[in-house]
C-alpha positions as CSV (number, residue, x, y, z in Angstrom):
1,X,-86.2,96.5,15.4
2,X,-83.3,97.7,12.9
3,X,-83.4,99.0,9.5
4,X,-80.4,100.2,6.8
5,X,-80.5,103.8,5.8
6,X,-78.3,105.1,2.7
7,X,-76.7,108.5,3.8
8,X,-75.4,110.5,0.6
9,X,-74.0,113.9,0.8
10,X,-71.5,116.5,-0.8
11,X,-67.7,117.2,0.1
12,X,-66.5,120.7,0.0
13,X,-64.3,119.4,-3.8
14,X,-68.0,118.3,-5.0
15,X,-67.3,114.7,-4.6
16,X,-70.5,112.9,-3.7
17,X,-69.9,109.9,-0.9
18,X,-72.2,107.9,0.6
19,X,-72.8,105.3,3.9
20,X,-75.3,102.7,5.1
21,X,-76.3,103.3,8.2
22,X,-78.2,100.5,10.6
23,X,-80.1,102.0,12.8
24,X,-81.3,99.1,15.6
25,X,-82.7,98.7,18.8
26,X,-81.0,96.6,21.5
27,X,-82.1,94.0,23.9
28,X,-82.0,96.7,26.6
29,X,-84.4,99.1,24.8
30,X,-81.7,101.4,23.7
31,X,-81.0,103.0,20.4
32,X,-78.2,102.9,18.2
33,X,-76.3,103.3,15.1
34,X,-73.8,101.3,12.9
35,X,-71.9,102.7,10.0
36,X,-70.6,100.5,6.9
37,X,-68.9,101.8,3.5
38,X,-71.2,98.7,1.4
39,X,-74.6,97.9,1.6
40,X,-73.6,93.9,2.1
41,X,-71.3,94.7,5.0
42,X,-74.0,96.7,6.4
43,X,-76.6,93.6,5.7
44,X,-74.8,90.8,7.0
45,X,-73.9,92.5,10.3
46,X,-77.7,93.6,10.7
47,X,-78.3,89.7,10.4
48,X,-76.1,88.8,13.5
49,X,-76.6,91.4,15.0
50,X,-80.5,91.0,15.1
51,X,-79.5,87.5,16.4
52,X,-77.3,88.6,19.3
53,X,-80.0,91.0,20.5
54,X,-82.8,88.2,20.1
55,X,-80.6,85.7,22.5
56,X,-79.5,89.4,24.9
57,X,-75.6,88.5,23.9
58,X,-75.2,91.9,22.0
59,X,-73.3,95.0,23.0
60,X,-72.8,98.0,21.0
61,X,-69.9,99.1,19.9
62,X,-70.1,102.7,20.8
63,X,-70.4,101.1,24.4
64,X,-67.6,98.4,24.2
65,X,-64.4,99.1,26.4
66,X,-61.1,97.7,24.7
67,X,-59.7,94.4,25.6
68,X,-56.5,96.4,27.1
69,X,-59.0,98.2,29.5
70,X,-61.0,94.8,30.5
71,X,-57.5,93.8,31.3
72,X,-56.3,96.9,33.2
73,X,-59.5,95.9,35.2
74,X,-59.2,92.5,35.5
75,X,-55.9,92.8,36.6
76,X,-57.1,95.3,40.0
77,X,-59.7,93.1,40.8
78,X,-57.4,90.0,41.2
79,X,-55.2,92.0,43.2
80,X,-58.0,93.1,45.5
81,X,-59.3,89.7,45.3
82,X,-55.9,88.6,47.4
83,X,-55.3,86.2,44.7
84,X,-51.5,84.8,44.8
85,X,-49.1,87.6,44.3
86,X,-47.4,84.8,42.2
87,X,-50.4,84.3,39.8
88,X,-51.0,88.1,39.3
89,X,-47.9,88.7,37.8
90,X,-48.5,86.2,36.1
91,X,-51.8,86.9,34.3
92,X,-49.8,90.7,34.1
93,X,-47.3,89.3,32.0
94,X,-49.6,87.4,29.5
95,X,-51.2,90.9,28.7
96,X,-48.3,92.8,28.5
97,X,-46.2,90.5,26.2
98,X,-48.5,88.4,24.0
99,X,-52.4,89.7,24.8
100,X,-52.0,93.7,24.4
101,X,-50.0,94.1,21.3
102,X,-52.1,92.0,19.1
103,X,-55.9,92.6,20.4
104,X,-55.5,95.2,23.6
105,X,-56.9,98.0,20.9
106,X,-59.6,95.8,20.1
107,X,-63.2,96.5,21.1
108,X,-64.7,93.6,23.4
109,X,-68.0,93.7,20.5
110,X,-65.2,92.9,18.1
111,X,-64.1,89.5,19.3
112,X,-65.3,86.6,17.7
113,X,-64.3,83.0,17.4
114,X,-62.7,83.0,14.3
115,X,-60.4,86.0,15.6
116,X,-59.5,83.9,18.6
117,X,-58.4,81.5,16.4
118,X,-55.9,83.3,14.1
119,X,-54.4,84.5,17.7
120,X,-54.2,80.8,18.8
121,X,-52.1,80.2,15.3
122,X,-50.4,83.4,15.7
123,X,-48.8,82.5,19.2
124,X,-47.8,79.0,18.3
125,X,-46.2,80.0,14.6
126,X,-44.5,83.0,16.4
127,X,-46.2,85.7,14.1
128,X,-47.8,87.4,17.2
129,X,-45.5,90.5,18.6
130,X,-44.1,90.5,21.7
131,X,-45.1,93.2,24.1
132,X,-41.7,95.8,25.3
133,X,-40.4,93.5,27.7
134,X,-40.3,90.7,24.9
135,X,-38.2,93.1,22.4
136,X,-35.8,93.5,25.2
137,X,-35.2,90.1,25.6
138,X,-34.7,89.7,22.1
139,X,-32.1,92.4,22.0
140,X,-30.7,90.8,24.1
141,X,-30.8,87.4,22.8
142,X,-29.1,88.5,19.1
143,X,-28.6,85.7,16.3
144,X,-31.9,84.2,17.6
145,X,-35.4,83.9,15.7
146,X,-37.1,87.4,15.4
147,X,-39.8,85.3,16.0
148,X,-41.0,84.0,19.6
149,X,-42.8,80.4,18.8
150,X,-44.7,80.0,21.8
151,X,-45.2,76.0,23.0
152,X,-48.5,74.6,23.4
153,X,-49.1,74.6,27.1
154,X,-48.1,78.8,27.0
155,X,-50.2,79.3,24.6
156,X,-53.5,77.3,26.1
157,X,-52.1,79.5,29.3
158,X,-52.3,82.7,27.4
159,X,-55.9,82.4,26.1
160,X,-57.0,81.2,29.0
161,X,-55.8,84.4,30.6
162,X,-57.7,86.1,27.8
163,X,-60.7,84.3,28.6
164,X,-60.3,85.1,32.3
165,X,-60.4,88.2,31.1
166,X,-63.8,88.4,29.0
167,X,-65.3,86.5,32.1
168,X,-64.3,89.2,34.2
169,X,-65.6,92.1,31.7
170,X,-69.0,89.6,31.2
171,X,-70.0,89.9,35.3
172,X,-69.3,93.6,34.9
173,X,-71.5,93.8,31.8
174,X,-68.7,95.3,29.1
175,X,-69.9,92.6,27.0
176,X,-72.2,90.1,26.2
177,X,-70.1,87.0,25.7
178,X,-67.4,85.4,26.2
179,X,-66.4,84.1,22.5
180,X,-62.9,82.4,24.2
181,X,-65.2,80.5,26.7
182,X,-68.0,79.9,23.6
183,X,-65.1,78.5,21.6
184,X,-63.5,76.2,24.1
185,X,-66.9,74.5,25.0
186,X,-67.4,73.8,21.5
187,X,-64.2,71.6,21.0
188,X,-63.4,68.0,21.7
189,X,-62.2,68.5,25.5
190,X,-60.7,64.5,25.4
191,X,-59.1,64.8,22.1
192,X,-57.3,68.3,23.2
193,X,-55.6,67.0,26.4
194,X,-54.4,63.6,24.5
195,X,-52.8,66.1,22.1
196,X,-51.2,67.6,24.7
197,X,-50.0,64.1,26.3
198,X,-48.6,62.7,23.3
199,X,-46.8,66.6,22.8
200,X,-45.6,66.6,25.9
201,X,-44.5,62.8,26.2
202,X,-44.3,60.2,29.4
203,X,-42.1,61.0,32.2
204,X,-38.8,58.6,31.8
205,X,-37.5,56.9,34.2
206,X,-33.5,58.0,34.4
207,X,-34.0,60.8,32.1
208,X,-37.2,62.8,33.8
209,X,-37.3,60.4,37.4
210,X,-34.1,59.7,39.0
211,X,-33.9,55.9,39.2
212,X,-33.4,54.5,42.9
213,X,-29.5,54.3,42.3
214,X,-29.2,58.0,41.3
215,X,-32.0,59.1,44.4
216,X,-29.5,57.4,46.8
217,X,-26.7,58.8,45.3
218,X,-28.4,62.2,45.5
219,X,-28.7,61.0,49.2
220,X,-24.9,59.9,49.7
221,X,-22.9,63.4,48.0
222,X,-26.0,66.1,50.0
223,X,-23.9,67.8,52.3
224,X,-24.6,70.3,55.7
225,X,-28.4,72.2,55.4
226,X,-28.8,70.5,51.8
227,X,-29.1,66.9,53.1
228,X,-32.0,67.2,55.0
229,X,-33.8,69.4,52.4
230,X,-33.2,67.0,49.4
231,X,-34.5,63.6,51.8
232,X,-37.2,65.0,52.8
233,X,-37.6,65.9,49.2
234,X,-37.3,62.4,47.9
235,X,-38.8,60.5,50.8
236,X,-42.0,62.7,51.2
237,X,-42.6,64.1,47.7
238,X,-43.1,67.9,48.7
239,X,-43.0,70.5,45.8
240,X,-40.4,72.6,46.7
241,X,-43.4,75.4,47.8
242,X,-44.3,73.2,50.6
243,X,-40.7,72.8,51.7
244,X,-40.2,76.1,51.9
245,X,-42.9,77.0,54.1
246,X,-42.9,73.7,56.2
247,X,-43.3,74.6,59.8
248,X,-41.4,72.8,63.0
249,X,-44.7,72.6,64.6
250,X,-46.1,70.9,61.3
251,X,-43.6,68.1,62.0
252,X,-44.3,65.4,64.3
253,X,-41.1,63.3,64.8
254,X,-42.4,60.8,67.4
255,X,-45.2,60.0,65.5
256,X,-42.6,59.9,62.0
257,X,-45.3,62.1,60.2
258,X,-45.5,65.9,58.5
259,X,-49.0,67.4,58.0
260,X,-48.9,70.3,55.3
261,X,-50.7,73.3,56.0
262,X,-49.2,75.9,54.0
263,X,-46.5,76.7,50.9
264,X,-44.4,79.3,50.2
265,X,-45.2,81.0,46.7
266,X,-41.8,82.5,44.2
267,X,-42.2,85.9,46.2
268,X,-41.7,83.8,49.5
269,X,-45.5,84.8,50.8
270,X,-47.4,82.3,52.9
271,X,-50.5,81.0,51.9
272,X,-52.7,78.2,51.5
273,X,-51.6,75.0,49.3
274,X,-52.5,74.7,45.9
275,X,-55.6,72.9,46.2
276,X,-57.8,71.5,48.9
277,X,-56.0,68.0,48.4
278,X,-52.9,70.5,49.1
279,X,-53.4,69.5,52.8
280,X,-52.3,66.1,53.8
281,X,-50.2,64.0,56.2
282,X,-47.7,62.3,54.9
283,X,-45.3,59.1,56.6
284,X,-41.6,59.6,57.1
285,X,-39.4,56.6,57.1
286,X,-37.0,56.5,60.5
287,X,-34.2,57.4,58.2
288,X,-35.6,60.7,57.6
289,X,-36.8,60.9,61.5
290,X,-33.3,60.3,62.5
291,X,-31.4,62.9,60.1
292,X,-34.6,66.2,60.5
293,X,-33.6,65.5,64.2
294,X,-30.3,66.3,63.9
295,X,-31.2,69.0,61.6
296,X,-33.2,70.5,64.4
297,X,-30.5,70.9,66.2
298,X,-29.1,73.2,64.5
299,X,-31.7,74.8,62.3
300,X,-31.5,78.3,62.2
301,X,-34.2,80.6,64.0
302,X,-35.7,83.9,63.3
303,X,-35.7,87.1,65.3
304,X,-38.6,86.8,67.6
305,X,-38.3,90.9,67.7
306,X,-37.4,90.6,71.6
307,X,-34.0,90.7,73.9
308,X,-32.4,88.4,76.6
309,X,-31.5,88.7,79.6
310,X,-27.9,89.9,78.3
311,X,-29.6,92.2,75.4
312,X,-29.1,89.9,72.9
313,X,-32.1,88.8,70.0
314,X,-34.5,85.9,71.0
315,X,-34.6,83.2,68.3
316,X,-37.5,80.8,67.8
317,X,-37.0,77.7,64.8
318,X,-40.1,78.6,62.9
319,X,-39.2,77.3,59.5
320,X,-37.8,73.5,58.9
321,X,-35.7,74.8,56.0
322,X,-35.1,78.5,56.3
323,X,-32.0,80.7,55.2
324,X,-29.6,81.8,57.5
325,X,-31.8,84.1,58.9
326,X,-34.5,82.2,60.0
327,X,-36.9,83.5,56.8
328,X,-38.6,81.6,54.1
329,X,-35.5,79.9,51.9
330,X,-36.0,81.2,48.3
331,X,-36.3,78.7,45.4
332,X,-33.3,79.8,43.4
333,X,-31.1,79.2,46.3
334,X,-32.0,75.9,46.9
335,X,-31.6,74.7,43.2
336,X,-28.9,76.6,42.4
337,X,-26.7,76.1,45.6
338,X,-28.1,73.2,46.8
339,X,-29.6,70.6,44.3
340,X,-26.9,71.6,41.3
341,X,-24.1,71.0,43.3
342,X,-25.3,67.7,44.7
343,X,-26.3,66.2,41.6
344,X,-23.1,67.0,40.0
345,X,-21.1,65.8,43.2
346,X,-23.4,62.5,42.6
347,X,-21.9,61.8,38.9
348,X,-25.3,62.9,37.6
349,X,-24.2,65.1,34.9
350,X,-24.9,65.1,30.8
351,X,-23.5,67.0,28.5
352,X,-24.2,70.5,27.9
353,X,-25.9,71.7,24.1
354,X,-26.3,75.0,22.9
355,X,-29.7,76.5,21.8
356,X,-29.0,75.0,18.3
357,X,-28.4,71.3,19.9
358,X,-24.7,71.4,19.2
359,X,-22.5,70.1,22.1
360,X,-20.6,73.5,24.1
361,X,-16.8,72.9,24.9
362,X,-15.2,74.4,27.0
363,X,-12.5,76.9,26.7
364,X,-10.3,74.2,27.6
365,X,-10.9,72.3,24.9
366,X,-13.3,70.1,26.9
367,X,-16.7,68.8,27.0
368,X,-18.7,71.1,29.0
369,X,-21.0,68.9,31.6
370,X,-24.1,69.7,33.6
371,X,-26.5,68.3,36.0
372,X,-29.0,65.7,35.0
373,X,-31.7,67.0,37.0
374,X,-32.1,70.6,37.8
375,X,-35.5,71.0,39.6
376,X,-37.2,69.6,42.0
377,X,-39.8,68.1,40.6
378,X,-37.6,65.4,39.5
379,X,-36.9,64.3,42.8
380,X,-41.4,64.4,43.2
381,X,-41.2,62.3,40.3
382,X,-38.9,60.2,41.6
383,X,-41.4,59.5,45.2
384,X,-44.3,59.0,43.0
385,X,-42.7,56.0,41.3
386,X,-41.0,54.8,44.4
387,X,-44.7,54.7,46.0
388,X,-45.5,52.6,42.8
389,X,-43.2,50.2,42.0
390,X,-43.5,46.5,43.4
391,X,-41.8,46.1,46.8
392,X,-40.0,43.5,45.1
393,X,-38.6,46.3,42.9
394,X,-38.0,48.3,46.6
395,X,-41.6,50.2,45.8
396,X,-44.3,50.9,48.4
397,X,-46.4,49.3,45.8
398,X,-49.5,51.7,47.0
399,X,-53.1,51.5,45.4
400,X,-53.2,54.3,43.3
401,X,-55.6,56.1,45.7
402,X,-53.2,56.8,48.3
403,X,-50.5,57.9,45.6
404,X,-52.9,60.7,44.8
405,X,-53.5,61.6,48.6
406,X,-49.6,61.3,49.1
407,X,-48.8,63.8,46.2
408,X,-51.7,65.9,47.2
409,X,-53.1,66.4,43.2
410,X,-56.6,67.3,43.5
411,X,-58.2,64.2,41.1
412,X,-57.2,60.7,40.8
413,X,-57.2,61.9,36.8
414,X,-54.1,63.8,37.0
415,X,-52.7,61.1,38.9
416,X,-53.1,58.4,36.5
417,X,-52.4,60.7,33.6
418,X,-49.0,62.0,35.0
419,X,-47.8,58.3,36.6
420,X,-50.3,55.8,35.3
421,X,-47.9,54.5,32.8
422,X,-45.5,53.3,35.7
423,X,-47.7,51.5,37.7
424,X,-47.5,47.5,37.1
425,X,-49.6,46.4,34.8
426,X,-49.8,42.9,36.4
427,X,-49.5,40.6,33.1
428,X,-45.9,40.5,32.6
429,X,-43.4,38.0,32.5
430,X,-43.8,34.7,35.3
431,X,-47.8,37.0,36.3
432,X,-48.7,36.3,32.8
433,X,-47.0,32.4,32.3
434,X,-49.1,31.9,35.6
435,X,-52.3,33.2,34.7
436,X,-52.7,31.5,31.2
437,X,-51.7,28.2,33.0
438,X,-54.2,28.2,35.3
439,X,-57.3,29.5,33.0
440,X,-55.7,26.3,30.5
441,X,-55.8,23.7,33.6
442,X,-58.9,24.7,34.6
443,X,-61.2,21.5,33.9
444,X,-65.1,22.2,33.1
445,X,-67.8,21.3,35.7
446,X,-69.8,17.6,34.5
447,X,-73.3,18.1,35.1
448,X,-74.1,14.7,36.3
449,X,-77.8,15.1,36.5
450,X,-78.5,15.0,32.5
């Protein structure tokens, strides 16, 4: 029940104002009131509003915590939660730079599609403000944009934060709805991720996967603690998270296999891997056998906390790839003093461009060079196509089944729509002369009873 009542009265200078007022009833039996400045602002809302409170999606405004509070709170209860320390800051950092200073003074009742929208555009055309943090950086960054265009995948990562958000605030019952959620469901899910595909492009081989030449060469120039690391890197596939928190008791040299159990997240915490599909065994070739077993010999060990017989710290190998300590290794030290260095030392190296795309000389006069690959993941990318290509290429040539098991990805979807376009497609060249010649030679059966 809801009904529009004008409100006229007198200011003190004898200036006569007046208000529409919508007095309604919500779905929860409870009384309230709406002010507007025109009797068609006050109409239309009482028309969507009756709707909302017909279907129980409706909260009132006087009621409605800001979207800076649901995220205050949504924030505490992932930390309670125990979620990754990793993912917490950050969802934190979403809302600070790019969700609070464009709808954190916003009422939850105010949100609505259309509104999600213009902050989708906002993000991507850089209009949006960044939050403190962000106007440091850009101090700090001077001759740059104002501006910060953010890509497609941060901001999909962004609104998805907000919608984790409204989810959160829906269970508690600060709102009705969840208009980011509401909006999502009604687009073209298939159509959005091919956009994304064809934005983000096919991994290359020799530009995002080391070809075989430049893995071995990777192999041949990794010296002392950084050889091991980077084979096992190459010949197993491990994200560098699983690396880091690979156990000696996880590794079974006799039986040439590693079982992953756990990763290390940015903050060097142990926990579980990224997915159930996160925990798999995985081969290793004798290659690798032979050079971890060396390794072992002279892995470092961590304080056990007890003494010797001559008073000295007991140390137990715990970690395959710690630091010198015996710890959890952390991920900038293995790219920056391990993987850079090797890949250079390898000849892998292109030259260097400045923000603008023009090429950085040196002080020298020279070309300034850097490595190829700087992460990782390149040298994941590079075991996913070596477990694809033909043997006859020196592949594994593996169904793509067991690549998905190998890499530990949770569906056979993001599998084949990371790698798919590397695996053989089985028509080509001498396959496809072949084929043709046989379905031409192939003679029709002569009924001979007609």
């Amino acid at each position: 029940m809801s009904t529009i009542r004008k409100r006229t009265w007198t200011t003190r200078t004898g200036k006569v104002r007046e208000k529409f007022v919508v007095w309604y009833t919500d779905q929860h039996g409870k009384d309230h009131i709406k002010t507007f400045d025109r009797h068609g602002e006050a109409k239309a809302w009482q028309t969507s509003m009756q709707v909302e409170v017909r279907d129980g999606t409706h909260t009132a405004y006087s009621q409605s915590k800001t979207v800076r509070d649901a995220a205050e709170k949504f924030v505490a209860s992932c930390r309670t939660a125990s979620l990754e320390e990793a993912s917490a800051v950050e969802y934190q950092r979403h809302i600070d730079l790019h969700i609070n200073p464009t709808l954190g003074r916003l009422k939850l009742a105010e949100l609505s599609g259309p509104m999600i929208r213009d902050f989708e555009d906002k993000l991507r055309s850089g209009a949006a403000p960044l939050g403190d943090e962000g106007k440091d950086v850009k101090r700090r960054r001077r001759g740059r944009a104002a501006n910060k265009v953010r890509s497609q995948a941060m901001v999909k990562r962004i609104v998805g934060t907000l919608g984790a958000i409204l989810g959160d605030a829906l269970e508690r019952g600060d709102v009705a709805r969840n208009v980011v959620r509401e909006l999502r469901s009604g687009r073209k899910r298939g159509k959005e991720r091919r956009a994304e595909r064809r934005a983000r492009g096919k991994l290359k081989v020799g530009v995002d996967i080391p070809t075989p030449a430049e893995a071995g060469a990777i192999i041949e120039a990794a010296q002392g603690r950084w050889r091991p690391l980077l084979m096992t890197a190459i010949f197993t596939g491990l994200r560098s998270s699983e690396l880091r928190g690979l156990r000696w008791s996880d590794v079974d040299l006799k039986a040439r296999e590693l079982k992953v159990h756990q990763r290390a997240d940015r903050y060097n915490k142990i926990g579980a891997p990224k997915s159930e599909s996160g925990e798999r065994t995985v081969p290793l070739p004798k290659d690798l056998v032979a050079e971890l077993r060396e390794w072992k010999l002279r892995c470092p060990g961590r304080d056990t906390g007890q003494a010797d017989a001559r008073g000295g710290p007991v140390r137990e190998q715990h970690y395959v790839f710690p630091n010198e300590d015996g710890e959890v290794l952390w991920h900038t030290n293995i790219i920056q003093d391990g993987l850079i260095p090797t890949v250079i030392a390898a000849g892998l190296c292109i030259v260097a461009k400045d923000a603008d795309g023009k090429v950085v000389v040196g002080g020298d006069g020279q070309t300034v060079l850097k490595a190829k690959y700087t992460g990782l993941h390149a040298l994941r990318h590079f075991f996913a196509s070596w477990c694809i290509n033909r043997k006859t290429d020196g592949g594994l040539e593996l169904p793509a089944k067991v690549v998905q098991e190998r890499l530990g990805h949770s569906t056979i979807t993001m599998t084949l729509d990371v790698y798919g376009h590397l695996f053989p497609n089985g028509d080509d060249g001498g396959e496809l002369d072949a084929a043709a010649t046989a379905l031409i030679a192939r003679k029709p059966r002569v009924d001979t009873k007609r």
